[in-house]
C-alpha positions in Angstrom: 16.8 -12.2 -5.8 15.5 -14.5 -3.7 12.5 -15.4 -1.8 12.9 -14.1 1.5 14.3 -10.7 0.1 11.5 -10.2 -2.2 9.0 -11.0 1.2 11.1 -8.5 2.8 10.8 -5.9 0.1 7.0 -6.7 -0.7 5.9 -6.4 3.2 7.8 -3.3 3.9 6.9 -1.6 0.4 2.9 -2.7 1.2 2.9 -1.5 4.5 4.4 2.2 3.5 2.1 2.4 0.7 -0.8 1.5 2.6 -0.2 3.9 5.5 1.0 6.5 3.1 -2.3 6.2 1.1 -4.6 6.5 4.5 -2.4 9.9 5.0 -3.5 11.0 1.4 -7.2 9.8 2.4 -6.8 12.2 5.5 -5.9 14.9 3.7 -8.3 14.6 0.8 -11.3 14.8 3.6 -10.1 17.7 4.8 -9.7 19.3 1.5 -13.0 18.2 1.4 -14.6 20.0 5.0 -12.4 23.2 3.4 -14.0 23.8 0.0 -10.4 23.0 -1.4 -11.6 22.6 -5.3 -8.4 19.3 -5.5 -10.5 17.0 -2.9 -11.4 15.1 -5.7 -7.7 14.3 -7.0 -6.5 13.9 -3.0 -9.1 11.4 -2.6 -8.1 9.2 -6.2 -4.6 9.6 -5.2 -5.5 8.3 -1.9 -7.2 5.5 -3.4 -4.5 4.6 -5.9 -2.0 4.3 -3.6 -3.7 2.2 -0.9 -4.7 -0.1 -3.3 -1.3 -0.9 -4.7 0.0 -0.9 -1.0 -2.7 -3.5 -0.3 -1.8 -5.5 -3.2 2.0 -5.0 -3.0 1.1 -7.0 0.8 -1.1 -9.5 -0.7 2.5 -10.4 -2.9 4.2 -10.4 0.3 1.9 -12.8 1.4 2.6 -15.2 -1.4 6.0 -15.0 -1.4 6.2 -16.3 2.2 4.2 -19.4 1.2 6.7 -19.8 -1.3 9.4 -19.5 1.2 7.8 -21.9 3.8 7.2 -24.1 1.1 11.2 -24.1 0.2 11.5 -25.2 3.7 9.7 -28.1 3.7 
């Protein structure tokens, strides 16, 4: 696979997990304002998964150094 399809898969991938975690964060808080007893698991879900969206970007990131670099 090479570089440019792995910065291809990396941005997209980040960018869905991020936004997809922020959903999760949403929906843990109002778990939370509703006595829901699973606010607590919404909001480590929520956590998990914008981390590894944020990460899964910052590889994204690196990959299109590498790619720039190739160009040079």
């Amino acid at each position: 696979m090479g570089n440019k399809t792995k910065w291809l898969l990396y941005a997209v991938g980040g960018l869905m997990f991020f936004g997809f975690g922020l959903s999760l964060l949403g929906e843990a808080i109002i778990a939370k304002y509703t006595n829901n007893d699973y606010w607590v698991a919404w909001g480590t879900s929520a956590l998990v998964v914008t981390n590894s969206g944020l990460c899964l970007f910052g590889q994204a990131v690196v990959e299109r150094v590498k790619l720039k670099r190739e160009t040079i």
